[in-house]
C-alpha positions in Angstrom: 0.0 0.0 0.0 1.3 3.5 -1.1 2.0 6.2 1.6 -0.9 8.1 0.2 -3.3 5.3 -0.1 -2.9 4.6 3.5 -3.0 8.2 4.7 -6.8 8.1 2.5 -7.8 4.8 4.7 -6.6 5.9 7.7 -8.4 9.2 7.0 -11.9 7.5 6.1 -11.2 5.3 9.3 -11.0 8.7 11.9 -14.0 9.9 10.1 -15.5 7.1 10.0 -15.3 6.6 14.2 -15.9 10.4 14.8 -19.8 9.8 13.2 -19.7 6.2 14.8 -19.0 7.6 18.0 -21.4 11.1 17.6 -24.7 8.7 17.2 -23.6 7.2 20.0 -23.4 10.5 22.0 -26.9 11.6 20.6 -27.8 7.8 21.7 -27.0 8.2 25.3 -29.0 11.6 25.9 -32.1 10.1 24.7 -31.5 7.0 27.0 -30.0 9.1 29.2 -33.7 11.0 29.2 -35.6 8.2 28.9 -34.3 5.8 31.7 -35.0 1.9 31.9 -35.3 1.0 35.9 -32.4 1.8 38.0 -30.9 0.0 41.0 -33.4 -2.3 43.4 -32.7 -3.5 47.1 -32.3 -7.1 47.7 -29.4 -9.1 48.2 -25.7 -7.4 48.1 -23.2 -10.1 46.6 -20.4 -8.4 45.7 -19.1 -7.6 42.0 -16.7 -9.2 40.1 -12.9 -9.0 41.7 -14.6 -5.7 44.1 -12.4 -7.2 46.9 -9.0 -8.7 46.8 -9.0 -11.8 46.4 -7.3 -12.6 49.6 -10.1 -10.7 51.8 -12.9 -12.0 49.8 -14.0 -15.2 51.6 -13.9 -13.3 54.6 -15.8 -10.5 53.7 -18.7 -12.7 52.2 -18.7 -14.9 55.2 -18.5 -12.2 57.8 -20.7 -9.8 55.9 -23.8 -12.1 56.4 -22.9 -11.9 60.1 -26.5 -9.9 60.8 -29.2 -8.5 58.7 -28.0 -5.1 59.1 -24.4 -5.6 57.0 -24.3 -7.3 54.0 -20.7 -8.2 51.7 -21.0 -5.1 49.9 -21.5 -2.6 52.7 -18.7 -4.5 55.1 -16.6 -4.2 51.8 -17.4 -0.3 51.1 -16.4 0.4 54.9 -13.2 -1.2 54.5 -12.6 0.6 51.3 -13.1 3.7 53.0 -11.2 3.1 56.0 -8.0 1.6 54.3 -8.0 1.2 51.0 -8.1 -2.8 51.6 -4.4 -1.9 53.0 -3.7 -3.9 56.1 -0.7 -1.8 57.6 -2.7 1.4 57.0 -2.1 3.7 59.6 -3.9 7.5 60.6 -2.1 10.2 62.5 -5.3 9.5 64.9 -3.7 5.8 65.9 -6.1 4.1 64.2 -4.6 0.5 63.0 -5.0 -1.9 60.0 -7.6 -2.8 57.5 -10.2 -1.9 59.6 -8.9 1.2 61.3 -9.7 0.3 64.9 -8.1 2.5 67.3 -6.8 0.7 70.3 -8.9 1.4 72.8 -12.1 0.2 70.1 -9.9 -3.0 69.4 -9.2 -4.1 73.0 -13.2 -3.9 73.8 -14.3 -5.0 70.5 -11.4 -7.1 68.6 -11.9 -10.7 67.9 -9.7 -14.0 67.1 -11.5 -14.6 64.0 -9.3 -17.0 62.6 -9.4 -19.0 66.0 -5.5 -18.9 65.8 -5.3 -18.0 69.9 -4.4 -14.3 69.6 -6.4 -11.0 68.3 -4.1 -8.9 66.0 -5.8 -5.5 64.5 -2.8 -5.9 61.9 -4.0 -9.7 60.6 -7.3 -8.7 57.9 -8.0 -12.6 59.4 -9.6 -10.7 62.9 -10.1 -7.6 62.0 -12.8 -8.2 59.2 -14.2 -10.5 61.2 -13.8 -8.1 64.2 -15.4 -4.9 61.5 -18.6 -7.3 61.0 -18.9 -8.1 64.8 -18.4 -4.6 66.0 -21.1 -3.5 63.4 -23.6 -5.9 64.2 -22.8 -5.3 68.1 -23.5 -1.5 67.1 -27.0 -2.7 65.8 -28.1 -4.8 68.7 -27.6 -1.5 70.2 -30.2 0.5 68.5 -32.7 -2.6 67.2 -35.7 -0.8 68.9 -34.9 2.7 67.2 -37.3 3.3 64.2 -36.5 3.4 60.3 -33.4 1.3 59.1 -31.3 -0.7 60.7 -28.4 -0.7 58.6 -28.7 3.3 58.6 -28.7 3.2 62.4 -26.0 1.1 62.7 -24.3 3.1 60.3 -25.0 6.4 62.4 -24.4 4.5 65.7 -20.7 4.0 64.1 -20.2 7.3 63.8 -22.0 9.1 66.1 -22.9 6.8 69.1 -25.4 4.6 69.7 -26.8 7.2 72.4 -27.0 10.0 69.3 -29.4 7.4 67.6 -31.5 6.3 70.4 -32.0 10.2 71.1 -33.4 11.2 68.0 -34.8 8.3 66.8 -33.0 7.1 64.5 -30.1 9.1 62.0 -29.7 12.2 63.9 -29.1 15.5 62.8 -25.6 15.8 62.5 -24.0 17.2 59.5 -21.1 14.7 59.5 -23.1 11.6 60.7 -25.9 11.9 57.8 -23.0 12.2 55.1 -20.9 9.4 56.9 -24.3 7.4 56.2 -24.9 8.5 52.7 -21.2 7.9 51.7 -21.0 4.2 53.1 -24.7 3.5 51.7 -23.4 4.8 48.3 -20.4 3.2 48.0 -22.4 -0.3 49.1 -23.3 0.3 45.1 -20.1 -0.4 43.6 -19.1 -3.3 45.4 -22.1 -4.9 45.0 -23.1 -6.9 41.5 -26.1 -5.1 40.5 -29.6 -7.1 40.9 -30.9 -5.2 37.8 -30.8 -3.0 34.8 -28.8 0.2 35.3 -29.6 4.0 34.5 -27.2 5.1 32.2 -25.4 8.5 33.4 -26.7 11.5 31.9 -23.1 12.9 31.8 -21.5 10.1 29.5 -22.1 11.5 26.1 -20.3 15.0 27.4 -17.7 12.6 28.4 -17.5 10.9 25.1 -17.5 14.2 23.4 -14.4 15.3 25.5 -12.7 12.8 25.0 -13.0 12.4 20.9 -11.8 16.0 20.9 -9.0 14.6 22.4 -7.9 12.0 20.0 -4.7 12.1 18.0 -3.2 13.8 21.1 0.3 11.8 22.3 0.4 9.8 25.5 1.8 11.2 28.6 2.6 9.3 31.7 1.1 10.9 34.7 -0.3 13.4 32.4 -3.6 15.6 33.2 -4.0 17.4 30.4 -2.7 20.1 31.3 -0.8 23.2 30.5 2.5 22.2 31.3 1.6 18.1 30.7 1.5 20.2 26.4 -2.0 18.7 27.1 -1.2 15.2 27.2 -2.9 12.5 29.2 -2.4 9.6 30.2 -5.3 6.9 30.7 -7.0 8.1 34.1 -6.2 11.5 33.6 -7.7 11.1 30.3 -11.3 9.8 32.3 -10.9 11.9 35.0 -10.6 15.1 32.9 -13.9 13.6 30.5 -15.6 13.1 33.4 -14.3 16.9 35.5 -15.8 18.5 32.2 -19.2 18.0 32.8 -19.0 18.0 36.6 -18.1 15.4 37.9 -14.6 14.7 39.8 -13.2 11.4 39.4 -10.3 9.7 41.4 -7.0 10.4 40.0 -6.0 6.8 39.9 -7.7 4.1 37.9 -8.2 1.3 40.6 -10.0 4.2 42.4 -12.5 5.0 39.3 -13.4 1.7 39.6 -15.6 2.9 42.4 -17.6 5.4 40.9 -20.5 3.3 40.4 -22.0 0.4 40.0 -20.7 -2.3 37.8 -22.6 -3.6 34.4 -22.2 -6.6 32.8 -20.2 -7.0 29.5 -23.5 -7.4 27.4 -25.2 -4.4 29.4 -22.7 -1.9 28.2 -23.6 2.0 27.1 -21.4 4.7 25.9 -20.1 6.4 28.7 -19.2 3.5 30.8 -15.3 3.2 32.0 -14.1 0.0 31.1 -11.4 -1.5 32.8 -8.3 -3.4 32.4 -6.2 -5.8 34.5 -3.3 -8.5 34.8 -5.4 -10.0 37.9 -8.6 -10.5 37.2 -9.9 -11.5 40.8 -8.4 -7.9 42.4 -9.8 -4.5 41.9 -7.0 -3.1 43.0 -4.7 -4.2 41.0 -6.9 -2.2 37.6 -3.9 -0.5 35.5 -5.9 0.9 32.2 -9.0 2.1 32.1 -11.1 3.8 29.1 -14.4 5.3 28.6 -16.5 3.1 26.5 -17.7 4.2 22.5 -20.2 1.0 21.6 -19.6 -1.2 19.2 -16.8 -3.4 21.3 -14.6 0.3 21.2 -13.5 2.8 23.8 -11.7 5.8 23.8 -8.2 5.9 25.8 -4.6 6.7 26.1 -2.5 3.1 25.8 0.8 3.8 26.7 4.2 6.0 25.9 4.8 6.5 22.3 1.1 6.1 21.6 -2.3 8.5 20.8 -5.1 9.0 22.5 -7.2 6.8 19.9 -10.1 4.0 19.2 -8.8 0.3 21.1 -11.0 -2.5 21.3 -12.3 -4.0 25.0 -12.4 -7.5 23.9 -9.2 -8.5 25.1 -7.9 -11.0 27.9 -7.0 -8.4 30.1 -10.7 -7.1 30.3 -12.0 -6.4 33.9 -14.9 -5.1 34.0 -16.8 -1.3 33.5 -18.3 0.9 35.7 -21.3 3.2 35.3 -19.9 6.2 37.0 -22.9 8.3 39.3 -22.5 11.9 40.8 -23.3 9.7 44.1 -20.7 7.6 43.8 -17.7 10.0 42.6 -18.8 12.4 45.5 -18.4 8.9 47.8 -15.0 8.0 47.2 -12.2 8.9 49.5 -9.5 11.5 48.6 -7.0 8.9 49.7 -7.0 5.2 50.2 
């Protein structure tokens, strides 16, 4: 093939995605508009590789420990408190996976793995010890009206007293969004028990983004002035995403979190798709990519390459996420 005769098909090819890709973006408003059912209660098993694979038995095992926890929400608690790091550390004392502080770990710490000793640093007792200590926190409040889950959640962070006082969540600033942000993030660790609204913000995404192809790989880039406006794959998301208001993670095992989890056949424009060497361990995610239809998605591979059309269909595949306001707003600033 002639230098010229490829420069002509490579031409029709670009021009060829950029109208493949703006039906899809005048697709998703009008689903976006027009939703099909969003998320149902019911039971919380958790998604696809949400948990390392190491902590996953014991979080499904312990998370059925009372009716007010579930898998998912023991998961998102964890997520929140550590990061699923086990020699996590705050400047407040507080220790391990869990984040107990010692004087919450010598009442409430337990030998989960019946090994004869109770260490806060051994994920072994101290999910099993999270579970216990939240279901303790509901026995505490069973007889307060509206949700036990909620209560418990509120009793965590404000006291079981604060709960029984006011009859349930009380009015604290700090304690009602402690309860949204744990409820919320339940969502993405959990495999969703139906269809899923898309997000009205993924065709702005999209449209970012395809303004951005062509553009030459960055490592650590955000698109910035002095990164010569150069990505590199998460900072290529979280910009598409920042530009129609909504703040992503930095990091892609974090964007993972952002929502809640279709399946591979339940895929719309706008989703971030997600890529792995581990496919049991969310936190091991290294690509990630915002989703055009068709088996395509927009991202930034790697160094020496462009910000172009790649194909999902690949053994490293991990999963997608549907990002919600909700669930960006959720995540942690650090894990």
């Amino acid at each position: 093939m002639t230098v010229r005769k490829a420069w002509i098909v490579a031409g029709s090819a670009v021009a060829a995605g950029l109208s493949f890709v703006l039906v899809l973006v005048i697709g998703v408003y009008l689903v976006a508009g027009n939703p099909a059912g969003g998320l149902s209660g019911g039971a919380r098993n958790l998604a696809k590789g949400a948990v390392p694979a190491a902590y996953q038995a014991l979080v499904e095992k312990w998370g059925n420990r009372c009716p007010a926890i579930n898998p998912a929400l023991l998961a998102a608690q964890l997520y929140q408190e550590s990061g699923f790091n086990p020699r996590a550390q705050s400047p407040a004392a507080a220790q391990g996976i869990a984040q107990f502080i010692p004087g919450t770990w010598a009442i409430h710490g337990i030998d989960g793995d019946g090994d004869g000793d109770r260490d806060v640093w051994d994920p072994a007792d101290a999910i099993p010890s999270a579970a216990s200590y939240d279901c303790t926190l509901a026995s505490y409040v069973k007889d307060v009206p509206g949700d036990p889950k909620r209560n418990m959640l509120a009793s965590y962070n404000a006291g079981a007293y604060a709960v029984i006082k006011y009859g349930g969540v009380p009015p604290y600033k700090e304690t009602r969004n402690y309860v949204k942000t744990i409820t919320t993030l339940e969502e993405s660790f959990a495999a969703p028990v139906s269809r899923l609204d898309p997000s009205k913000q993924a065709a702005g995404a999209i449209a970012y983004a395809q303004k951005k192809l062509g553009t030459l790989y960055l490592w650590g880039g955000d698109g910035t002035a002095e990164d010569g406006g150069r990505f590199d794959c998460s900072g290529l998301t979280k910009a598409a995403y920042e530009s129609v208001g909504v703040t992503l993670p930095r990091v892609a095992n974090d964007q993972w979190n952002a929502g809640p989890h279709p399946a591979r056949s339940e895929l719309l424009p706008g989703d971030l798709v997600f890529f792995s060497d581990d496919l049991g361990n969310s936190r091991a995610i290294r690509h990630v990519g915002i989703y055009v239809g068709g088996g395509y998605m927009i991202d930034a591979p790697r160094t020496g390459a462009v910000i172009r059309f790649d194909p999902i269909d690949t053994p490293d595949y991990f999963g997608a996420t549907r990002v919600t306001e909700d669930g960006a707003k959720a995540l942690p600033t650090t894990v």
